[in-house]
N, C-alpha and C positions, 0 to 999 in steps of 0.2 A: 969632738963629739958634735955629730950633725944633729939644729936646732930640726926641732920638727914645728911647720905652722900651727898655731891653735885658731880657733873661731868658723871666720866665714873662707882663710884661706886654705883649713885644713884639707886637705883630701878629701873627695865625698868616695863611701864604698860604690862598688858597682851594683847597680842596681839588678836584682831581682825580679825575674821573672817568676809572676803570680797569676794563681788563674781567679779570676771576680768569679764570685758568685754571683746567680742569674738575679736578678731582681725580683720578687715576692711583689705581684699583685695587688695594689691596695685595694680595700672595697669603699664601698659608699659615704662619703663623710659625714658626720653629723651632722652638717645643715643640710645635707639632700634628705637623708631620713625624715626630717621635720618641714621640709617642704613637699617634700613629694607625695605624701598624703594628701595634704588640703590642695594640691593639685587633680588628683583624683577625685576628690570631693564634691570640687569648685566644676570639673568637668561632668560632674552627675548632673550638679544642679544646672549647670545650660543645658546640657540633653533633656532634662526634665522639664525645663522651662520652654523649650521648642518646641515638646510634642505637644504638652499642655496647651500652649498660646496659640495653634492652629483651627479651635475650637472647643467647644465644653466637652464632659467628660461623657460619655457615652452613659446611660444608666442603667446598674449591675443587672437588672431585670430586663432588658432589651436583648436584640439578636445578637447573638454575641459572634462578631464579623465579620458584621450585613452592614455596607455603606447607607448612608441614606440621602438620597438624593435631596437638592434644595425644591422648596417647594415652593413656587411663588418668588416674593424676596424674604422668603424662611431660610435660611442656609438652613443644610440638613444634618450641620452638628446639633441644631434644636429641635429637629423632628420626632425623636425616640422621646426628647421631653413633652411633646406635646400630648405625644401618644399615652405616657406615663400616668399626664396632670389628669386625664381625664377616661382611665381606665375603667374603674367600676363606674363611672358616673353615669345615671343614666340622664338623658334628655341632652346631655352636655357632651359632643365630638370633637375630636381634635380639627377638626374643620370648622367646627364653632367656635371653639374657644382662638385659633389664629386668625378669625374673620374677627373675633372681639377684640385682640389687640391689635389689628391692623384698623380697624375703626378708630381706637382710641389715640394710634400715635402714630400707626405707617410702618411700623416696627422699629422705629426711629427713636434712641434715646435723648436726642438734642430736639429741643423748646421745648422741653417739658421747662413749667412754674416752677417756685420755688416752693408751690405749695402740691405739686401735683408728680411724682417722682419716676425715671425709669421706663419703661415699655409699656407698661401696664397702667403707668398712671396713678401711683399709690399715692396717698398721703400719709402724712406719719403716723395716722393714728389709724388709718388703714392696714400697712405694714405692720404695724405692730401685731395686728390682730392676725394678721394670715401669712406674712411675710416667716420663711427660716433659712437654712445655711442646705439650702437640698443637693447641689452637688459637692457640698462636701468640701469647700477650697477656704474654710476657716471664718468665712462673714458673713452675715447674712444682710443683703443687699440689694435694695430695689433696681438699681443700675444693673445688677448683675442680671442675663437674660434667662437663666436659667431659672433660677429663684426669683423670679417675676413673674413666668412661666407659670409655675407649681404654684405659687401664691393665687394667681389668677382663677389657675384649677379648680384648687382650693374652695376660693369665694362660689366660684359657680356653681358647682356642684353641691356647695352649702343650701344655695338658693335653688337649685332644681329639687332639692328634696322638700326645702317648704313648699314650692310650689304640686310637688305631686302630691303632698299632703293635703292640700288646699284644695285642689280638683278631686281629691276622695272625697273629699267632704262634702261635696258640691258648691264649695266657696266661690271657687274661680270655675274658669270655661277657659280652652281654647289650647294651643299649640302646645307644647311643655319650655321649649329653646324660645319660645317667643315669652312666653312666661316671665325665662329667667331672665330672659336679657332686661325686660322691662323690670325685672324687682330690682335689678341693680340699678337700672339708671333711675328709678322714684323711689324704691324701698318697697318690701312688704306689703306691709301695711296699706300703704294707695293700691296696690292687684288688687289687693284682697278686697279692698272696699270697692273698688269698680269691678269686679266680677269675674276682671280679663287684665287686657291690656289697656291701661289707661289711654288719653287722648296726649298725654306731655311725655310718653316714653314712646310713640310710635314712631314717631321720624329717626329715636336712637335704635329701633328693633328693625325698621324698613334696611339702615348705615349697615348695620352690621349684616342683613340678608345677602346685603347687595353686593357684597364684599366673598359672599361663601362660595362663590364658584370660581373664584382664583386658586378655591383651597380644596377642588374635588379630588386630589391626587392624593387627600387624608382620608376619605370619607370611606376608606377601606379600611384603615387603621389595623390592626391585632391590638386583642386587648389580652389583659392576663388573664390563664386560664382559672378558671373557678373550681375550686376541691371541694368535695364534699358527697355525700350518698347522692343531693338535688342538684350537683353543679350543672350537669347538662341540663337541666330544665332553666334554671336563673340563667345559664349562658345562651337561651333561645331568646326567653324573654327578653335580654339585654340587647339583643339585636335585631329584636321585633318592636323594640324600644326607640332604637335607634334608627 
């Protein structure tokens, strides 16, 4: 009787021919799923961040656009602000009010004091008072030129209306924009008691004159329209004001 091998020396059968199945496509694996989101995310936020950081944000009541050319050394992402700050104001132009921050810093936030903040020149307890977060990007911030801008507005226009108060009354005398600029740089209170322009605000009212014709490419400005039954009248006035 023929032994027959066992193990590794037994006979192997002959192999079979088989047909593979095709291979079944894997899809996406779980850590692509969880990264590839916050890839998309992260890609928003640098698109976001590059259109942002070429300039402030345009303000939702401006031309919706209309480039705006730089005015001076205004870059003209700040022009539609300036137009904004000083909208209904009357006596107060967006040609005044960048002749007033150009007087006060050059438009320059570097060598401002420690006590004097920004474009504008705030102090802390200035800011406080007129300083907010007006374009909207979460601070509210004297550095920021925007909200320096509108703060600035703000104050002026505060002060143009005491002083057309002032001149109703027959308080004071004299120009309106010269008014105001002098109640900011002595206050109130000294117009009012000199009649006009005092004698210690005229060299800061002459600064900031002197400064306004770099900025006649505002002095055309659009202001927003006025509604109401009287708007076309208040909107003559405002430019017979002006």
């Amino acid at each position: 009787m023929q032994n027959v091998p066992e193990g590794d020396d037994a006979p192997q059968p002959p192999s079979q021919t088989s047909t593979t199945a095709p291979r079944r496509r894997r899809g996406p694996g779980a850590c692509l799923l969880i990264v590839l989101p916050g890839m998309v995310t992260l890609g928003g936020v640098f698109a976001f961040v590059s259109l942002a950081g070429g300039g402030a944000a345009v303000p939702q009541d401006g031309t919706p656009g209309q480039a705006e050319s730089a005015v001076s050394n205004v870059d003209g992402s700040y022009v539609p602000w300036l137009r904004r700050a000083t909208a209904d104001c009357v006596g107060v132009t967006p040609a005044l009010l960048a002749a007033h921050i150009d007087q006060l810093s050059g438009w320059q936030s570097d060598g401002a004091g420690l006590s004097e903040l920004g474009v504008a020149r705030f102090t802390d307890a200035g800011w406080k008072k007129w300083g907010r977060d007006d374009d909207g990007n979460g601070r509210s911030s004297p550095h920021d030129k925007v909200d320096a801008i509108m703060a600035l507005g703000r104050q002026d226009c505060s002060l143009s209306k005491q002083m057309t108060g002032l001149r109703t009354k027959g308080t004071v005398n004299g120009d309106l924009a010269e008014l105001t600029l002098a109640a900011y740089a002595v206050g109130v209170d000294e117009v009012a008691r000199a009649g006009g322009v005092p004698s210690p605000a005229r060299l800061f009212v002459a600064e900031v004159k002197k400064r306004l014709p770099r900025y006649s490419a505002l002095r055309g400005a659009s202001r927003r329209p006025v509604h109401g039954p009287d708007g076309l009248a208040r909107e003559r006035r405002l430019s017979g004001a002006r």
